[in-house]
C-alpha positions in Angstrom: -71.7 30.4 -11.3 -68.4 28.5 -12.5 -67.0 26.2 -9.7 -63.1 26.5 -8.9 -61.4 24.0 -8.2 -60.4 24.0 -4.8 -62.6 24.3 -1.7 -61.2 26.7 0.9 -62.5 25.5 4.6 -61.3 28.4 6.9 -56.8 27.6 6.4 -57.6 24.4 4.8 -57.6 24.3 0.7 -59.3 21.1 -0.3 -57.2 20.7 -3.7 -60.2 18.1 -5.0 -63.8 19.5 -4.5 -65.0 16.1 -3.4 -66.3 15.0 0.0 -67.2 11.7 1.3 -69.9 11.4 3.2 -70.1 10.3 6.9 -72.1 6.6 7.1 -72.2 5.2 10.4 -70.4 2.1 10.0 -68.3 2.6 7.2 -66.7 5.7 7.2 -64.3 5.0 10.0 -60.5 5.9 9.8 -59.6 2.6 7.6 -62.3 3.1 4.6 -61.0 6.6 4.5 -57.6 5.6 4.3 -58.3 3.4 1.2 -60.6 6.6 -0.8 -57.4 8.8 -0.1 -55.1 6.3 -1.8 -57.3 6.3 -4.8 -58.3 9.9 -4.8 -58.2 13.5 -3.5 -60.8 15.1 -1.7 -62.1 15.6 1.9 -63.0 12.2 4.2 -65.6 13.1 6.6 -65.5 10.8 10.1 -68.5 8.6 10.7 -71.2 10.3 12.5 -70.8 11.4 16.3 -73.1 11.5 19.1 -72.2 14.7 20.3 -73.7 14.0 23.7 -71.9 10.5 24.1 -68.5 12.5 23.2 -69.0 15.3 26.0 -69.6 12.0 27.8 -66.1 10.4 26.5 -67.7 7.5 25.8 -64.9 4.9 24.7 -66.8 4.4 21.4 -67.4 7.8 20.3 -63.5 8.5 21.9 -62.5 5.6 19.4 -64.7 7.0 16.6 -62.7 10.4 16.3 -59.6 9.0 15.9 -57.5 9.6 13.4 -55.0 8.0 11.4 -51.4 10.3 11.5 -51.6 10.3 7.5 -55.0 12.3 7.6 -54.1 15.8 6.9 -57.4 17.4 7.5 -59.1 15.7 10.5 -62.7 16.2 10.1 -65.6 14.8 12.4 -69.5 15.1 11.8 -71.3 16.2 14.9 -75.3 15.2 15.4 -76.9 16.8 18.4 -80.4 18.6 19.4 -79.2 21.0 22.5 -77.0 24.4 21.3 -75.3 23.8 24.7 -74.1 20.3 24.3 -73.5 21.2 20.8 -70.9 23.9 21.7 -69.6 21.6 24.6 -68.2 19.0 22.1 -66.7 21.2 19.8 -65.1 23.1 21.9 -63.6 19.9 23.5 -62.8 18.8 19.8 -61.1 22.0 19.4 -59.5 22.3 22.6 -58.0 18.9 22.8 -56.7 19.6 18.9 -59.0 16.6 18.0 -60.3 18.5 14.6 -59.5 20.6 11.7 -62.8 20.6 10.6 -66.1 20.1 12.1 -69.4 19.1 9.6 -72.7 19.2 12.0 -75.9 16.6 10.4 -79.2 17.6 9.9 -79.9 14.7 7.2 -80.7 12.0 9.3 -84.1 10.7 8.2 -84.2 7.6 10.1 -87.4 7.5 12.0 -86.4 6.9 15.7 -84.7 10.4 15.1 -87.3 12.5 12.9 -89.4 11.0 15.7 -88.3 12.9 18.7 -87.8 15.8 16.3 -83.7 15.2 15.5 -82.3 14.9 12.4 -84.0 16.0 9.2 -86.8 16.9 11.1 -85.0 19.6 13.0 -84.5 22.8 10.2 -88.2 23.3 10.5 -87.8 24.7 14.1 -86.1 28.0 13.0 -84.9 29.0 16.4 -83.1 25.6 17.5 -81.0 25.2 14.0 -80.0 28.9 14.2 -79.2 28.2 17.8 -77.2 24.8 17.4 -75.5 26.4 14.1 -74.0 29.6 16.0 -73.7 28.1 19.2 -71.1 25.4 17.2 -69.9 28.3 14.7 -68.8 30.4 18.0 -67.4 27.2 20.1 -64.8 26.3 16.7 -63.1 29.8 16.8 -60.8 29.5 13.4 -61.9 25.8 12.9 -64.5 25.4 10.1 -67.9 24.1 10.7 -70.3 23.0 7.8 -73.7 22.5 7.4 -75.2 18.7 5.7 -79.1 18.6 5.5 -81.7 17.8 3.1 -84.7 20.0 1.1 -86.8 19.3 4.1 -89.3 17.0 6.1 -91.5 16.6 2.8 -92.3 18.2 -0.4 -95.2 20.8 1.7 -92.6 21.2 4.6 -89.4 22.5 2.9 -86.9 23.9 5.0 -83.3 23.9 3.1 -83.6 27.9 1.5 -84.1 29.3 5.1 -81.5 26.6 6.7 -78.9 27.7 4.1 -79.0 31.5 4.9 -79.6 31.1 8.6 -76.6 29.1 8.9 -74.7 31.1 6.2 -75.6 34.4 8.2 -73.6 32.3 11.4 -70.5 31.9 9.4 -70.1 28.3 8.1 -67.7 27.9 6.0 -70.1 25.9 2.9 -74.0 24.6 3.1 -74.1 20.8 1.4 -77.4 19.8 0.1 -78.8 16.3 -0.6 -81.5 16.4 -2.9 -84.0 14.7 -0.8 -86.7 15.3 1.6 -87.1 13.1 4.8 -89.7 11.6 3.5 -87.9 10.4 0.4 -85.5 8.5 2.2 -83.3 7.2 -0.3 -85.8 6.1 -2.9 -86.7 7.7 -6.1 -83.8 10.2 -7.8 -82.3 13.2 -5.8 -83.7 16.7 -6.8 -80.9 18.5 -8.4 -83.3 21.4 -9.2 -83.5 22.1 -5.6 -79.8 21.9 -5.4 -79.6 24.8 -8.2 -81.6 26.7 -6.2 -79.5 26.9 -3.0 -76.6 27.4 -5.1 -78.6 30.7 -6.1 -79.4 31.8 -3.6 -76.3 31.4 -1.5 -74.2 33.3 -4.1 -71.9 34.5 -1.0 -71.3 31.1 0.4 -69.9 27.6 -1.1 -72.9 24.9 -1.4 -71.7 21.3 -2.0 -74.7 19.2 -4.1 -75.3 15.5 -2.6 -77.0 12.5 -4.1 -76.9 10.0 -7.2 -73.1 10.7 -7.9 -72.2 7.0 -9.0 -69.6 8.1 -11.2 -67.3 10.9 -12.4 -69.7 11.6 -15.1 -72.6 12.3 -12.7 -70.7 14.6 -10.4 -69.4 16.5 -13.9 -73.2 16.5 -15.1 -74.4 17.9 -11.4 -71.7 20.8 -11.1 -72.2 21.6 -14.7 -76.5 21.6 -14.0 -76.6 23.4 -10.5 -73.2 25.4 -10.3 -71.9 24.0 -6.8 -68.8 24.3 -5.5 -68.2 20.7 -4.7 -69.7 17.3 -4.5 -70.7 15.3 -1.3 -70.2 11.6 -1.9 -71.9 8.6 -0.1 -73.2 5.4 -1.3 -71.8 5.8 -4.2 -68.6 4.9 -3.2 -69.7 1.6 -1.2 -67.2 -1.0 -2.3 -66.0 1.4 -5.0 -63.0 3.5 -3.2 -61.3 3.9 -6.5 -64.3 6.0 -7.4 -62.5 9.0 -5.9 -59.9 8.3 -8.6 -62.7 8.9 -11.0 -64.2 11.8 -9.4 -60.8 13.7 -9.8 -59.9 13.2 -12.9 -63.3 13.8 -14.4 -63.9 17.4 -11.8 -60.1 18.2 -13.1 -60.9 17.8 -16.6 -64.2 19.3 -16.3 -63.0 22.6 -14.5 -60.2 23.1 -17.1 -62.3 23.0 -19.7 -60.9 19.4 -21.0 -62.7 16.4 -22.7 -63.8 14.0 -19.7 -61.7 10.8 -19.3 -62.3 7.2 -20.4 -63.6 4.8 -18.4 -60.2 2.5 -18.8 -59.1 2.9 -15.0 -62.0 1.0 -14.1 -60.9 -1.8 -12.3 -60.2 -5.3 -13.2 -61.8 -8.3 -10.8 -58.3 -8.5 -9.5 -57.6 -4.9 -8.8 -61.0 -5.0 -7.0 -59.9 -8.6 -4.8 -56.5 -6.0 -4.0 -58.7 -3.2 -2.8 -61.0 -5.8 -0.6 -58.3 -7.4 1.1 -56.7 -3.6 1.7 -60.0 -2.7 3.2 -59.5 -5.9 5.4 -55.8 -5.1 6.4 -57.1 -1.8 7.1 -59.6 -2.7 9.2 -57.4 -5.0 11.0 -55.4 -2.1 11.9 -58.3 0.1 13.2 -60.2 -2.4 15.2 -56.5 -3.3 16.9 -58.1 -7.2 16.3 -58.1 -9.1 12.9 -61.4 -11.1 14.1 -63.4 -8.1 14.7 -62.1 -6.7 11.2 -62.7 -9.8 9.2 -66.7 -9.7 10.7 -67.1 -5.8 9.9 -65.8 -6.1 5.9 -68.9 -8.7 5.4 -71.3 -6.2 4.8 -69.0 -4.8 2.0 -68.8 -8.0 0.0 -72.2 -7.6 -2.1 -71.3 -4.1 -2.9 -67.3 -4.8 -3.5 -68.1 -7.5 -6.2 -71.2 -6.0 -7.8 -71.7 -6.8 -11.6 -68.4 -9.4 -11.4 -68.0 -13.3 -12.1 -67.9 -13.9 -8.4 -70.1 -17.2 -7.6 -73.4 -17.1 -4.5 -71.0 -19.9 -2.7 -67.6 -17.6 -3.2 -69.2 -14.7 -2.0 -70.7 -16.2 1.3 -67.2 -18.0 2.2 -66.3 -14.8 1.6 -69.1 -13.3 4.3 -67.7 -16.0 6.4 -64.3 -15.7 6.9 -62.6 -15.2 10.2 -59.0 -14.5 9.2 -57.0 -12.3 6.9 -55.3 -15.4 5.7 -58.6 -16.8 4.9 -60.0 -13.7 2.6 -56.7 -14.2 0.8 -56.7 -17.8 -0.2 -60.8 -17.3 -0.9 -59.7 -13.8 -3.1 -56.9 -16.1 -5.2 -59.9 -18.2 -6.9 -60.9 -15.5 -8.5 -59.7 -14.4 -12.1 -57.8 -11.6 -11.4 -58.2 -10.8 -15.7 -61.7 -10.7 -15.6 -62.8 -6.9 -17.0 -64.4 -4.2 -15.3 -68.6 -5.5 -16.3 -69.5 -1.6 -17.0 -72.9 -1.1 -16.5 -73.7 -4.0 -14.4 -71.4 -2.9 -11.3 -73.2 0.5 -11.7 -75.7 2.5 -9.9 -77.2 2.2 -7.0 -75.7 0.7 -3.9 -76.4 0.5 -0.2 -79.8 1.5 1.1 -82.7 2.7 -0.8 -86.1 1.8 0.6 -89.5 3.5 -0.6 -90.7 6.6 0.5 -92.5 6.8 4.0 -94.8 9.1 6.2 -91.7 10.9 8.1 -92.1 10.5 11.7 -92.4 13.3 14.0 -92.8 14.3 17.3 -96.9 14.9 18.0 -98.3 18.8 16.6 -94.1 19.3 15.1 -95.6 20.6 12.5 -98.0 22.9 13.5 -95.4 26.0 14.4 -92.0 26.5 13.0 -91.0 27.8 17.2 -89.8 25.3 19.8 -92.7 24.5 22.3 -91.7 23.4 25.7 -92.9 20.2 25.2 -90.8 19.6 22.3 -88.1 20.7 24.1 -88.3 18.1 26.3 -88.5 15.5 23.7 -85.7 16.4 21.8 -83.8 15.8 25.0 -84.7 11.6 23.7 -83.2 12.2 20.0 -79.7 11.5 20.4 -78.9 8.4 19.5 -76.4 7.0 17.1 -77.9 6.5 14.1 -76.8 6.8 10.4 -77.0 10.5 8.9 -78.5 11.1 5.6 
């Protein structure tokens, strides 16, 4: 199956077939800002709650804002009840808050899976069939996508009936991350498995997720499983230009081209530029340059990966309360130093071993909501990361 080169989500034509992924915490309107000035694509909003947004929550209210720039608007909804489900999208699309509407089923992070949420869910047939059409039937001409993973574990696979189930309700693409729940992040992301939902979806676009570090990787995984379209995450942590990558190397892939150098990798400089953008950024979203300056810390490690950038440099860095302050700390650095290659490579972000998934008690022992589960479920939303 040859991938084109555009994604078509209901009126929308996503020129780049490259989507970032929503991570709580960094995906928020200014991260997606910077990987648009570096690169085409669609930039999916950090995860919401969808109770807490029925509830107009001020964070989750915050959370789906967008910047005027942003061309396609689109938000990631996580939620365990059809009905609340519907409730938020059709408020999204009521209010004109979305142009686009992605709903999780990745989450693996155990105080989810546990009360059944998450990656756990696909394995009850009858609730993901009822949240997907309940959401499919609430958006109207907005499109609504589908993000999960193969399953809860290798013996408890759940992404081939997920795909056609939500498919069969009218999503507008399936994207799949090569892991089970159990997996976590560790280990490498099962591309085979990917190949196989793009088979047997031939009627529906499926996006491939996991281990895309670089334009080569998402070349080698559209060229190995025949998706449509890539779905970015850690990858690009501290690495917005890799969007820049990703384009060039899809472009020249799809038109049959020799893949480009790696030349436009960044110099230490060009990455102290993009850092302090992220901070200005920031400054802008959060409305308050303190609050900005504390969020970018986690982003150091990952921004300066692989380059001549000292321990003591690096925690000032971590440390710095003021924009004025990243910039005097940024102008100690050699702005000539070369892009390191290999050593600012590959994995980034969260990884962790693989681990019993957590589930609610007997989950597994019929693929039907029980009452009691029912009940549970009612515990599962939380805001938590997506996966």
């Amino acid at each position: 199956c040859k991938a084109s080169l555009a994604l078509r989500y209901g009126k929308h034509t996503i020129e780049v077939p490259v989507v970032l992924a929503p991570m709580a915490g960094i995906t928020n309107t200014a991260f997606r800002r910077l990987c648009r000035e570096h690169g085409g694509g669609l930039f999916v909003s950090e995860m919401i709650t969808s109770r807490a947004l029925v509830e107009r929550t001020p964070e989750s209210m915050r959370l789906i804002r967008h910047h005027p720039s942003e061309e396609i608007r689109s938000i990631q909804l996580y939620g365990v009840d059809p009905k609340t489900i519907a409730d938020a999208v059709k408020m999204l699309v009521d209010e004109d808050r979305a142009d686009h509407i992605d709903l999780n089923f990745g989450c693996p992070v155990p105080k989810v899976t546990r009360k059944g949420g998450g990656a756990a869910l696909p394995w009850k047939k009858d609730l993901f069939s009822a949240i997907v059409n309940a959401a499919v039937r609430a958006a109207g001409e907005v499109p609504v996508t589908v993000k999960m993973r193969k399953g809860i574990d290798d013996e408890h696979l759940t992404f081939i009936d997920a795909g056609k189930t939500a498919r069969d309700a009218g999503v507008a693409a399936v994207a799949l991350h090569g892991r089970t729940a159990e997996q976590y992040y560790s280990g490498q992301a099962d591309w085979q498995a990917i190949a196989e939902l793009r088979a047997a979806l031939p009627d529906c676009q499926v996006l491939g997720n996991g281990d895309i570090w670089s334009g080569e990787d998402a070349v080698e995984m559209m060229r190995q499983t025949g998706v449509d379209g890539v779905v970015v995450g850690r990858g690009c942590l501290g690495r917005p230009w890799l969007f820049g990558d990703l384009e060039r190397s899809i472009s020249a892939h799809l038109k049959g081209e020799s893949a480009p150098t790696q030349s436009s990798m960044p110099s230490l400089g060009e990455v102290a530029e993009a850092f302090y953008r992220h901070a200005q950024l920031l400054t802008e979203f959060f409305e308050e340059e303190n609050r900005a300056c504390r969020d970018i810390r986690k982003h150091v490690a990952w921004y300066f990966k692989g380059y001549p950038v000292g321990g003591e440099l690096r925690a000032q860095l971590a440390m710095a309360n003021s924009l004025d302050e990243i910039a005097e700390l940024l102008s100690q650095l050699d702005p000539t130093s070369p892009y390191p290659g290999e050593e600012a490579e590959g994995p980034r972000g969260r990884l962790g071993g693989v681990k019993s998934c957590a589930l609610p008690e007997n989950w597994l022992d019929s693929q039907e909501l029980s009452d009691s589960h029912r009940s549970q479920l009612e515990l599962a939303e939380l805001s938590v990361s997506g996966g």
